[in-house]
PASEBA-1860 file (N, C-alpha, C; in nm, 3 decimals):
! residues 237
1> XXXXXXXX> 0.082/-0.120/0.000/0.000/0.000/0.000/0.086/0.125/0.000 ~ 0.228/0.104/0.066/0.307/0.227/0.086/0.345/0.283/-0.102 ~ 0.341/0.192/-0.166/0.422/0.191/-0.245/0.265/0.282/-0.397 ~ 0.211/0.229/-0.343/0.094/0.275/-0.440/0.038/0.442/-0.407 ~ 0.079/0.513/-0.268/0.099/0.629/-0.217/0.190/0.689/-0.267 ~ 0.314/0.655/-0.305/0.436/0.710/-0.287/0.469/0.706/-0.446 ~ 0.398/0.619/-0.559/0.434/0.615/-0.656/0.325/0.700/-0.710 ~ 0.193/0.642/-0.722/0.054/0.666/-0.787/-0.026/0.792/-0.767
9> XXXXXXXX> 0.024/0.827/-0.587/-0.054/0.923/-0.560/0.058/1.048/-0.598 ~ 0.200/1.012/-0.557/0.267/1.129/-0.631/0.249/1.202/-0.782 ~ 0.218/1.116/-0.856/0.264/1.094/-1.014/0.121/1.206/-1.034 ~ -0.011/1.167/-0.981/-0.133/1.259/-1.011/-0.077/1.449/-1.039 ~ -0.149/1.471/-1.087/-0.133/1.610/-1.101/-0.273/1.687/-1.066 ~ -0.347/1.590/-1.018/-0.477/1.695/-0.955/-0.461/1.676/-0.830 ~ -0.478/1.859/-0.781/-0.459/1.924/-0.687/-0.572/1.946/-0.579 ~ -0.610/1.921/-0.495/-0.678/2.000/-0.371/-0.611/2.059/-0.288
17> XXXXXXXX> -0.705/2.162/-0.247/-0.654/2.219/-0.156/-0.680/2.220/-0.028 ~ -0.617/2.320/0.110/-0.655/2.222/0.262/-0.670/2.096/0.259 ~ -0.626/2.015/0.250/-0.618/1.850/0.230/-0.542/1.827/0.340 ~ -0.428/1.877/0.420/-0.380/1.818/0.503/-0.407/1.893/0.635 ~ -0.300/1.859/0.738/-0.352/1.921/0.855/-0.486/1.869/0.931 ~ -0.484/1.893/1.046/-0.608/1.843/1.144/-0.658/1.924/1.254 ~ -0.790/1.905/1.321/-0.843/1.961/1.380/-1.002/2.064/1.303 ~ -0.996/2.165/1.385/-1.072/2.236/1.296/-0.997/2.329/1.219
25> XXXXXXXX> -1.069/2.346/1.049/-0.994/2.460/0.985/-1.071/2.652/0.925 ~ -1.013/2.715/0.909/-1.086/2.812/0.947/-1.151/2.814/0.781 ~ -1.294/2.876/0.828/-1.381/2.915/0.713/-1.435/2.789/0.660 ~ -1.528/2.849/0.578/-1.624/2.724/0.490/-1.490/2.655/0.427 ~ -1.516/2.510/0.413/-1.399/2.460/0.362/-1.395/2.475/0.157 ~ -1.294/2.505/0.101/-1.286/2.518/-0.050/-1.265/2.409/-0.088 ~ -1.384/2.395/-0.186/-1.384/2.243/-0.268/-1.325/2.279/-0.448 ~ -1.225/2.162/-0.457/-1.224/2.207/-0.550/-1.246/2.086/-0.598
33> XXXXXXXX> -1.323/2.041/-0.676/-1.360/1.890/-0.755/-1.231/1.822/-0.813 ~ -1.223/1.713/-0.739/-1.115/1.583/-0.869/-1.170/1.548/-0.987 ~ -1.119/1.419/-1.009/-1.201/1.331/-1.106/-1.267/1.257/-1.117 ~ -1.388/1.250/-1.221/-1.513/1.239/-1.207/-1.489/1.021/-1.213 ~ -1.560/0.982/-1.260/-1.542/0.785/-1.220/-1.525/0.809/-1.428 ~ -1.446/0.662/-1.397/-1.413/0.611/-1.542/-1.552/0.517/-1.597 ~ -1.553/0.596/-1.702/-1.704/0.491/-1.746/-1.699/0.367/-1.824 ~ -1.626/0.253/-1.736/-1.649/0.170/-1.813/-1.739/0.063/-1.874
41> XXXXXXXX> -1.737/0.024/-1.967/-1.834/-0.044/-2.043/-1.860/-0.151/-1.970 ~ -1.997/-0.176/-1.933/-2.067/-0.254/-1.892/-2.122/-0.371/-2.001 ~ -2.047/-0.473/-1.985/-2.073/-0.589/-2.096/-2.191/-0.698/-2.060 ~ -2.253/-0.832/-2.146/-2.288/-0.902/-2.115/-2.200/-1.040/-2.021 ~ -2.281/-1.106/-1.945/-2.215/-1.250/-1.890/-2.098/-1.326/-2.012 ~ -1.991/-1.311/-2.013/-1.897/-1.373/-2.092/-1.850/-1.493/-2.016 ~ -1.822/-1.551/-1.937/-1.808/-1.648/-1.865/-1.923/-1.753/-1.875 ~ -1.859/-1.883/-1.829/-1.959/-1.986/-1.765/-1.878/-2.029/-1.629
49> XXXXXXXX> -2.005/-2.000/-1.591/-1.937/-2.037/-1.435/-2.070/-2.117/-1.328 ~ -2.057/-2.267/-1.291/-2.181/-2.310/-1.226/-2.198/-2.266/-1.036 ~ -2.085/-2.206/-1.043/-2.110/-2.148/-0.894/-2.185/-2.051/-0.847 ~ -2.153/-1.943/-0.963/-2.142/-1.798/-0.944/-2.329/-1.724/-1.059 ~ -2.391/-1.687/-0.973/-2.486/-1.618/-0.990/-2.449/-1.426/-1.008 ~ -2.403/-1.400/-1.121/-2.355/-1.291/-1.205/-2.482/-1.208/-1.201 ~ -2.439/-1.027/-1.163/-2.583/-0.940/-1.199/-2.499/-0.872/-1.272 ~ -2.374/-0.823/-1.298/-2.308/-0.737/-1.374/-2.194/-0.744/-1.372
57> XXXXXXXX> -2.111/-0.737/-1.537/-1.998/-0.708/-1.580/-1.944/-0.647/-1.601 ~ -1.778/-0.552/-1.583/-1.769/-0.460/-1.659/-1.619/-0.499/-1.657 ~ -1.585/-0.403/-1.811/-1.472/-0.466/-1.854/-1.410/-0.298/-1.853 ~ -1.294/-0.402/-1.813/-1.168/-0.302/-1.705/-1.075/-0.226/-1.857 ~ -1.078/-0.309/-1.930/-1.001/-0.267/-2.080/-0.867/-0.276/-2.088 ~ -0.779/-0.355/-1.992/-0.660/-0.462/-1.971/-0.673/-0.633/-2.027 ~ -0.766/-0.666/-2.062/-0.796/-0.790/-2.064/-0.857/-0.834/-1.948 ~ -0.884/-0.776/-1.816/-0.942/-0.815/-1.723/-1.084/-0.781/-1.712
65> XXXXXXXX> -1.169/-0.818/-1.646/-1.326/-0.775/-1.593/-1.364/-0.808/-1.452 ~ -1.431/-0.690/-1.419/-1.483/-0.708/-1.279/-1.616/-0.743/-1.270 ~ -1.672/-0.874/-1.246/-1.813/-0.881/-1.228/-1.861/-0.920/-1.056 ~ -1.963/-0.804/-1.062/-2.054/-0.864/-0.917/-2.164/-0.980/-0.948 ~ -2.098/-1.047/-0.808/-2.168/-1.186/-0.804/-2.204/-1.237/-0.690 ~ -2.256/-1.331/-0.678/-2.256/-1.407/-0.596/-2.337/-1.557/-0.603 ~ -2.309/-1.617/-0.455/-2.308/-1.770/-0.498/-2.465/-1.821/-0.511 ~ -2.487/-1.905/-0.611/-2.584/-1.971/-0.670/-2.690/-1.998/-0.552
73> XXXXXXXX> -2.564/-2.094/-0.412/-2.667/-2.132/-0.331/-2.602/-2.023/-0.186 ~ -2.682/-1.929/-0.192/-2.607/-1.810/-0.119/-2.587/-1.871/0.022 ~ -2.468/-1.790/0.051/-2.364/-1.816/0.163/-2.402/-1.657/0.274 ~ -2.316/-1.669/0.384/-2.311/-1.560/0.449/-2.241/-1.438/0.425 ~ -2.151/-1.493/0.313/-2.070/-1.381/0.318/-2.168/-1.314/0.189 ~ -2.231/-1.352/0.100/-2.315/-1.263/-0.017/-2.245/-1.264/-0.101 ~ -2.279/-1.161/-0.186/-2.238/-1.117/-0.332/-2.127/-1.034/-0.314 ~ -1.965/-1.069/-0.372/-1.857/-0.988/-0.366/-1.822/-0.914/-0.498
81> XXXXXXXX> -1.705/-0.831/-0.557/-1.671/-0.815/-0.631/-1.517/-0.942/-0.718 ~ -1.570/-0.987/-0.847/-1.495/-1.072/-0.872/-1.411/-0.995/-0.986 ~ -1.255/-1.016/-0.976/-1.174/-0.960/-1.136/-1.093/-1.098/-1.159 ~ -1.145/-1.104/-1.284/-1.074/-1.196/-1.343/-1.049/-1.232/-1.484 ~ -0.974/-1.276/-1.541/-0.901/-1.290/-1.734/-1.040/-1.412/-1.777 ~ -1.029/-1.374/-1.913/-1.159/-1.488/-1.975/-1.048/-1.561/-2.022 ~ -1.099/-1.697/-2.025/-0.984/-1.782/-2.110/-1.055/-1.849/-2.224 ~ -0.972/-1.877/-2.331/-1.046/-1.945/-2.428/-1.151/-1.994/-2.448
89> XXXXXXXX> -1.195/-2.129/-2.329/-1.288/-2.218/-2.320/-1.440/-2.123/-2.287 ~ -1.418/-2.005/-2.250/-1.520/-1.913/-2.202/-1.508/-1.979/-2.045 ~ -1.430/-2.023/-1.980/-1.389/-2.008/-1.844/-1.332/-1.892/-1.794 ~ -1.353/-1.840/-1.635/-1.252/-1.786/-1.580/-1.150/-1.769/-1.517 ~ -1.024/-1.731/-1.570/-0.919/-1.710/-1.447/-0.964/-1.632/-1.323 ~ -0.985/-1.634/-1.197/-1.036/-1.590/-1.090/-0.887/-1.503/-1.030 ~ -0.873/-1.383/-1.087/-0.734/-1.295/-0.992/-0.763/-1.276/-0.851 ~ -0.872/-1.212/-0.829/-0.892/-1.134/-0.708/-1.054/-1.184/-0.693
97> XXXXXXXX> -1.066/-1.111/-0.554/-1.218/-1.136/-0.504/-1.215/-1.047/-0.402 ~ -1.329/-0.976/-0.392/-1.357/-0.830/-0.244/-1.409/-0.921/-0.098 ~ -1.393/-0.857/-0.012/-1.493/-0.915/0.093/-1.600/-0.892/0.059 ~ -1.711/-0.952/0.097/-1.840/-1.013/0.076/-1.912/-0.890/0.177 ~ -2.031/-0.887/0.078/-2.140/-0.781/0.105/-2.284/-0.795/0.205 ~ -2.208/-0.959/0.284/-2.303/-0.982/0.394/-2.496/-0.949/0.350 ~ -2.529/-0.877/0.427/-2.715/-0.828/0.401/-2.719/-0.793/0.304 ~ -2.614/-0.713/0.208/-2.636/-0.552/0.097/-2.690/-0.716/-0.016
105> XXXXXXXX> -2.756/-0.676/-0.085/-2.806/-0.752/-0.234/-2.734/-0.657/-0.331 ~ -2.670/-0.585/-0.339/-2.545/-0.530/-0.454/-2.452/-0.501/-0.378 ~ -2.298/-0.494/-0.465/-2.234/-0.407/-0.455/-2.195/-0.334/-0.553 ~ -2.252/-0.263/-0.620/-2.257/-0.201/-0.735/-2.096/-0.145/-0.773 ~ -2.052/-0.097/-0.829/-1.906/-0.037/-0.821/-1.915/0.062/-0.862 ~ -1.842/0.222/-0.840/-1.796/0.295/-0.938/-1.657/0.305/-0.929 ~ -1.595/0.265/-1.043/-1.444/0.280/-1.074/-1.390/0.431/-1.073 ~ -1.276/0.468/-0.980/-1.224/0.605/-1.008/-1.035/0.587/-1.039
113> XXXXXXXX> -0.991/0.616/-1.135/-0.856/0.544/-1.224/-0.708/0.657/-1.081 ~ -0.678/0.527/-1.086/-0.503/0.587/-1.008/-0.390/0.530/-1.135 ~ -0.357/0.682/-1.184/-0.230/0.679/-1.268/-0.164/0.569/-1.280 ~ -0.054/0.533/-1.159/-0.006/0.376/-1.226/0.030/0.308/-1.092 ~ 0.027/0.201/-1.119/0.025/0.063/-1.243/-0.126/0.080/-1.293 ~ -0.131/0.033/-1.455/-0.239/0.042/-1.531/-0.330/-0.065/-1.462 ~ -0.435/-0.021/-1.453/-0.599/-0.110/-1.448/-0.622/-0.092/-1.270 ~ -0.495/0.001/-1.176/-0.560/0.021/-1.041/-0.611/0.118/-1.077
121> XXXXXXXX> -0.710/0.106/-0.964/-0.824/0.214/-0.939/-0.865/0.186/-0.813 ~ -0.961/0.354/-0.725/-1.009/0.288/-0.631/-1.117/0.277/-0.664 ~ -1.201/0.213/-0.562/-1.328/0.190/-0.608/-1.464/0.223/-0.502 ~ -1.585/0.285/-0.527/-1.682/0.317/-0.413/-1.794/0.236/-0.464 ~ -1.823/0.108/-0.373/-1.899/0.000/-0.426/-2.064/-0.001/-0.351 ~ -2.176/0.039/-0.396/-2.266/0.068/-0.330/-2.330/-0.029/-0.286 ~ -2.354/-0.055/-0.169/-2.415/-0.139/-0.061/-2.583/-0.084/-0.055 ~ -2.646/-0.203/-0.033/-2.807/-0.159/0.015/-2.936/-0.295/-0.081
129> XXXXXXXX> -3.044/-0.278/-0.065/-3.123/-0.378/-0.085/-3.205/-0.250/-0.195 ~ -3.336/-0.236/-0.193/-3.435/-0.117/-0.228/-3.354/0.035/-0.194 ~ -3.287/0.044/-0.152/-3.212/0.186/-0.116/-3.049/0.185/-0.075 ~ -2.995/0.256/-0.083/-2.861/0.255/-0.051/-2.812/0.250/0.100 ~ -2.758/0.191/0.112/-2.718/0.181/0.277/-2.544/0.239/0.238 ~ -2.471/0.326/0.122/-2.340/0.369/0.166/-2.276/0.339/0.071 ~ -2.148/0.344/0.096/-2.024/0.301/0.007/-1.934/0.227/0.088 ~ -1.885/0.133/0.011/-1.785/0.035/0.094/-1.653/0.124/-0.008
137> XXXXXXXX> -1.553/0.152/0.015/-1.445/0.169/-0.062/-1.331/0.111/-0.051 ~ -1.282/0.050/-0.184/-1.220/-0.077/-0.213/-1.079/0.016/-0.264 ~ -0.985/-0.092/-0.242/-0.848/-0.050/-0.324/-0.864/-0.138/-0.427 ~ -0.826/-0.115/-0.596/-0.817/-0.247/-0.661/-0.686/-0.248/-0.763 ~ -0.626/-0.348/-0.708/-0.459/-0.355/-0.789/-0.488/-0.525/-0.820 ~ -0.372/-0.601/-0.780/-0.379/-0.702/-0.843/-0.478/-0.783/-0.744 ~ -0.535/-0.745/-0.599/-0.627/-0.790/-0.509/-0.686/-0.674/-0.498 ~ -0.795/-0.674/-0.373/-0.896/-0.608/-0.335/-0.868/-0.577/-0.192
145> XXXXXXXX> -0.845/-0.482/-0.162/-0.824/-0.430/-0.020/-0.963/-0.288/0.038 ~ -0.986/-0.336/0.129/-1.117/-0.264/0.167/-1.061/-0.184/0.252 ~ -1.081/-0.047/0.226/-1.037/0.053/0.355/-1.134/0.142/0.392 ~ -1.241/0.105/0.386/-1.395/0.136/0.507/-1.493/0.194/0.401 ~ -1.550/0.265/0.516/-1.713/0.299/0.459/-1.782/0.405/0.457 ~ -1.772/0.452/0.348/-1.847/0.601/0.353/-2.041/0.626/0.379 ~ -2.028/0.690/0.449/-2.218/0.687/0.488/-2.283/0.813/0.432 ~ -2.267/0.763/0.286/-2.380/0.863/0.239/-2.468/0.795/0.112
153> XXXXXXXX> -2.506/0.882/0.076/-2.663/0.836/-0.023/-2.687/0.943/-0.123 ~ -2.733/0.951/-0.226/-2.774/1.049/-0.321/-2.927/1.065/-0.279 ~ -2.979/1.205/-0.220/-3.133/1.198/-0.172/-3.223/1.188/-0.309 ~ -3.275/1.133/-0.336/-3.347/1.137/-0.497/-3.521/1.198/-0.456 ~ -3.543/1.263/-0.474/-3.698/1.297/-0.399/-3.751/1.219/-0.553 ~ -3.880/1.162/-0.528/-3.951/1.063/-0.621/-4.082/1.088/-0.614 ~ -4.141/1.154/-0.709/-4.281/1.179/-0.772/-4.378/1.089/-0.810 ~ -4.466/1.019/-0.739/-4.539/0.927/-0.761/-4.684/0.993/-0.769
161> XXXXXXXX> -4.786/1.036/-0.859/-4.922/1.118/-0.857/-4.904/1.195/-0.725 ~ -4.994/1.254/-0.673/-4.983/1.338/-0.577/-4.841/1.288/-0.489 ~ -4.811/1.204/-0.460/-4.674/1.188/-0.362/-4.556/1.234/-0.357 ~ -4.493/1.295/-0.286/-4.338/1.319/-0.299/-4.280/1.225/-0.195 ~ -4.166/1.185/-0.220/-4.104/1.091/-0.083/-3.947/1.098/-0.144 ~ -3.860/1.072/-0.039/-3.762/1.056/-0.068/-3.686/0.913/-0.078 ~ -3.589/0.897/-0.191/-3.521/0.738/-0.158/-3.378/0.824/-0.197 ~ -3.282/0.704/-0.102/-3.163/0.685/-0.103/-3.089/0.638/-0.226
169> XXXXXXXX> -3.045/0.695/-0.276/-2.955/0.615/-0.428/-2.833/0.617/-0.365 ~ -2.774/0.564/-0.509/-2.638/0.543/-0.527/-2.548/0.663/-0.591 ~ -2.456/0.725/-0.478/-2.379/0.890/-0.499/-2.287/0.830/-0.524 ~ -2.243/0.716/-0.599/-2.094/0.664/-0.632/-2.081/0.774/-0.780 ~ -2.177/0.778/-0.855/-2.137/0.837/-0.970/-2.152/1.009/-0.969 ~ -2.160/1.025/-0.817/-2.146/1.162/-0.810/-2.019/1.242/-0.743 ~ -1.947/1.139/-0.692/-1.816/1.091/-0.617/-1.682/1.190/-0.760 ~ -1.611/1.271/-0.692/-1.506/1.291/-0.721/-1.352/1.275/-0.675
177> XXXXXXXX> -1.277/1.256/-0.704/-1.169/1.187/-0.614/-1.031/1.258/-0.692 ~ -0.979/1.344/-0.608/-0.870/1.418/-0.584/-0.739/1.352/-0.517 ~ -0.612/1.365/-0.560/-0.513/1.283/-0.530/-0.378/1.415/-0.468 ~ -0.408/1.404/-0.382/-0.259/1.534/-0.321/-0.187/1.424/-0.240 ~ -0.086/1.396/-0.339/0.082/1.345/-0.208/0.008/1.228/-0.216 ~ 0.034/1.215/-0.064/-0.002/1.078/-0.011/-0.175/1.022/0.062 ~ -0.234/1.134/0.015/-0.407/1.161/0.034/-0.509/1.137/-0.038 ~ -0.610/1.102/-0.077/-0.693/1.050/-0.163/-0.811/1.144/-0.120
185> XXXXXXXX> -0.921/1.237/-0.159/-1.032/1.336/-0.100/-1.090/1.305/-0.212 ~ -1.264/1.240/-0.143/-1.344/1.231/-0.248/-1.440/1.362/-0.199 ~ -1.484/1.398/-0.293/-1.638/1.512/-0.294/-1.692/1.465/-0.346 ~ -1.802/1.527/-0.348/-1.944/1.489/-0.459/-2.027/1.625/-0.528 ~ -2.020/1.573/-0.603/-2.023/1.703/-0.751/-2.202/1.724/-0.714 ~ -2.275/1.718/-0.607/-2.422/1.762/-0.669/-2.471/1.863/-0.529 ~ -2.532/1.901/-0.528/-2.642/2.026/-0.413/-2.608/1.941/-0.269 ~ -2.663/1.826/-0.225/-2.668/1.772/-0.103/-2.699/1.636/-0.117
193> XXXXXXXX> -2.642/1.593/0.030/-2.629/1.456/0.015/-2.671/1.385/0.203 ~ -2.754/1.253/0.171/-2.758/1.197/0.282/-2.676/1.107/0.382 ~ -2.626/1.192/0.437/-2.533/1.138/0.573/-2.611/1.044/0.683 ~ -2.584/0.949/0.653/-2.651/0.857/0.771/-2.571/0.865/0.892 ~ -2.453/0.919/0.918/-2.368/0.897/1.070/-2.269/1.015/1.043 ~ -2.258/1.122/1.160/-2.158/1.229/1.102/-2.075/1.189/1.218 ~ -2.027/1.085/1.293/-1.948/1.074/1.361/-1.935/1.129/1.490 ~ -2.060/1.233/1.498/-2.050/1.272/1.607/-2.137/1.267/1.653
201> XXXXXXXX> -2.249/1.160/1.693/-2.343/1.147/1.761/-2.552/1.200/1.689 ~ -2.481/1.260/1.585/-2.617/1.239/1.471/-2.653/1.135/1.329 ~ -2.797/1.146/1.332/-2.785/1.062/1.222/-2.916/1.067/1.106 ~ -2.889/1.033/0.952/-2.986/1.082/0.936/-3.008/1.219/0.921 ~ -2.884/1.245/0.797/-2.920/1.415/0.819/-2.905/1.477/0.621 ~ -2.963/1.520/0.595/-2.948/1.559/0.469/-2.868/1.706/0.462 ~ -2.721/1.741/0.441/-2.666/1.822/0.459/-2.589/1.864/0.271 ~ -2.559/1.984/0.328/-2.506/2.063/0.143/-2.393/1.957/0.135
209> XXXXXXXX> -2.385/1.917/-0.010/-2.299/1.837/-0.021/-2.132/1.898/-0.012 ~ -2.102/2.049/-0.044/-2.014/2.160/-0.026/-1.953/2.085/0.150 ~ -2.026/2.042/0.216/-1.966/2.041/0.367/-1.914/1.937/0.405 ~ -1.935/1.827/0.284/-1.855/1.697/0.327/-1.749/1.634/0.227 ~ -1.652/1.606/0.271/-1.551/1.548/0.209/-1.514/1.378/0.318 ~ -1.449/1.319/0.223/-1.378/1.221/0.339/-1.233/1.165/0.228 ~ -1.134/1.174/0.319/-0.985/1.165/0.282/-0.976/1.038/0.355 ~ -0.862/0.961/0.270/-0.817/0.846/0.302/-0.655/0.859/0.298
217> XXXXXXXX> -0.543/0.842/0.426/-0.414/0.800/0.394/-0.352/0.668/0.455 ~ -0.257/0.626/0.438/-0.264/0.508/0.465/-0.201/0.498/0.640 ~ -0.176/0.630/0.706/-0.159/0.639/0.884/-0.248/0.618/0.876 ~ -0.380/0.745/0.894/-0.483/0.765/0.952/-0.611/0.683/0.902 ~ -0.622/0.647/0.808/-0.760/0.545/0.746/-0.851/0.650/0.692 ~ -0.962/0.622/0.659/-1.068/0.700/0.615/-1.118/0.768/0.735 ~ -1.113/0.923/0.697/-1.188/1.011/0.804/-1.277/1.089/0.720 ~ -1.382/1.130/0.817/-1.477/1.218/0.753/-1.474/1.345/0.769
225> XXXXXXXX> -1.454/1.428/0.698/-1.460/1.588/0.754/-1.587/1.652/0.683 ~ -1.650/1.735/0.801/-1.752/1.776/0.783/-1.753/1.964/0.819 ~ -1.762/2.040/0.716/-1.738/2.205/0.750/-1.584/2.207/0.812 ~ -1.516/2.114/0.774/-1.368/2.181/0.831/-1.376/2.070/0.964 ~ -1.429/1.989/1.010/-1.402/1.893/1.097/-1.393/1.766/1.075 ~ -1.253/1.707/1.148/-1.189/1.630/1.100/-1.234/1.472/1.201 ~ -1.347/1.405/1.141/-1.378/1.268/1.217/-1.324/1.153/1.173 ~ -1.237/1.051/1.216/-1.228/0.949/1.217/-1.346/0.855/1.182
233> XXXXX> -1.323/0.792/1.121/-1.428/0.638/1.059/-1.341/0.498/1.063 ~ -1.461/0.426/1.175/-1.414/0.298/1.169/-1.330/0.206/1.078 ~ -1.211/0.155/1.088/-1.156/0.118/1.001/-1.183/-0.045/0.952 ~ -1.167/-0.109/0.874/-1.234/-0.243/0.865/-1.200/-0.352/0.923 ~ -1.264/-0.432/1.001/-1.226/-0.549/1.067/-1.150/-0.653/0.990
END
C-alpha cells in the first residue's frame, strides 16, 4: 500500500486544496472537484461459471473484468466483487475477489482510475437492498483491499401522482476523487447529500454536499470531515 501512495498518488497532477492538517480549519472549507469515475463499459455474462450467480460485468479494458456476483446457493458472506481474465474455453481465471457484502443484495461499483500501475483504481462499491445503505471503498490492484465505509446516499426525492417521498440512491457516480501526495479526497459534484452517521453522535441528516468530504491516507484510514471537521471512521475489521 506504501508503495501505491508514494508512486501513484505522487505521479497525479490533480490538486486539492486544505487536504492536510487536522483539527478544525478556518472558514467554509474550498472544494475544489477531482475526477469524475471512469465509465467503463458494462458488458454481457462472458463467462460460464456453475457457482457464481452474475448481476453485472464490466470490462476493465486490460484484458481483465470485474463482475458482481454471488453464490448460486447463497452463503453468508453474499455477493462480492470478482476480477478476473476470460480464457479461451469461455472459463474464468479468478485474480482477485472483495470481501463479501453480507445483508447488501449489490455491490454495485464505481471505478475512479489511479495513474499507475495500469488497471488500479479505487473503487466506491454501493451497498443496500431497495435503497442505498453507503459506500464500501475498495483499493483495486492485483487484489482487493477494503479501507472502510463512507455513509452517504444520493437523496433522490420521487414523484409518484400526488406523492413526494424521498429514496436513497447510489452517490458513487457523483463521487469525485482528488489525489494530493499521499491523500486520496473524495467530494461529490451535486447540491446535497444523505449522511446517515456524522461521527459525532447524529444521524440521518441531509446536509449541502459543499460540507462533506472524506480523505483516506494510509496512517490515519478514512476520516470524515464535515465544515472543516476532521472525524475518524471505523476502520475495517
Amino acid at each position: 500500500m506504501s508503495k501505491w501512495f508514494a508512486v501513484s498518488f505522487g505521479a497525479m497532477a490533480l490538486l486539492w486544496s486544505g487536504c492536510g492538517g487536522g483539527g478544525q480549519e478556518p472558514g467554509p472549507p474550498a472544494i475544489e472537484h477531482g475526477a469524475a469515475p471512469v465509465p467503463l463499459k458494462v458488458v454481457d455474462d462472458n463467462i460460464r461459471h456453475d457457482t457464481l450467480l452474475i448481476q453485472t460485468t464490466f470490462d476493465i479494458g486490460d484484458g481483465t473484468y470485474v463482475m458482481v456476483a454471488g453464490n448460486v446457493d447463497p452463503t453468508f458472506e453474499g455477493i462480492r466483487l470478482y476480477r478476473y481474465a476470460l480464457l479461451p474455453d469461455s472459463n474464468a481465471r479468478i485474480l482477485a475477489y472483495s470481501t463479501g457484502g453480507y445483508d447488501s443484495w449489490t455491490m454495485l461499483p464505481t471505478f475512479f482510475s489511479i495513474p499507475d500501475p495500469p488497471g488500479t483504481h479505487l473503487i466506491l462499491a454501493n451497498f443496500g437492498e431497495r435503497e442505498s445503505w453507503g459506500q464500501k471503498l475498495l483499493y483495486m490492484d492485483s487484489t482487493f483491499t477494503d479501507l472502510g465505509f463512507l455513509d452517504v446516499a444520493y437523496p433522490e426525492r420521487i414523484n409518484e401522482g400526488d406523492t413526494t417521498y424521498l429514496k436513497r440512491t447510489n452517490i458513487g457516480p457523483y463521487g469525485r476523487l482528488a489525489l494530493h501526495l499521499d491523500t486520496a479526497v473524495f467530494t461529490f459534484e451535486t447540491d446535497s447529500l444523505f449522511l446517515y452517521d456524522d461521527m459525532a453522535g447524529h444521524n440521518d441528516l441531509i446536509v449541502p454536499a459543499h460540507s462533506i468530504r472524506y480523505t483516506y491516507h494510509p496512517d490515519t484510514g478514512l476520516e470524515l470531515w464535515q465544515n472543516g471537521q476532521r472525524r475518524a471512521v471505523k476502520r475495517p475489521s
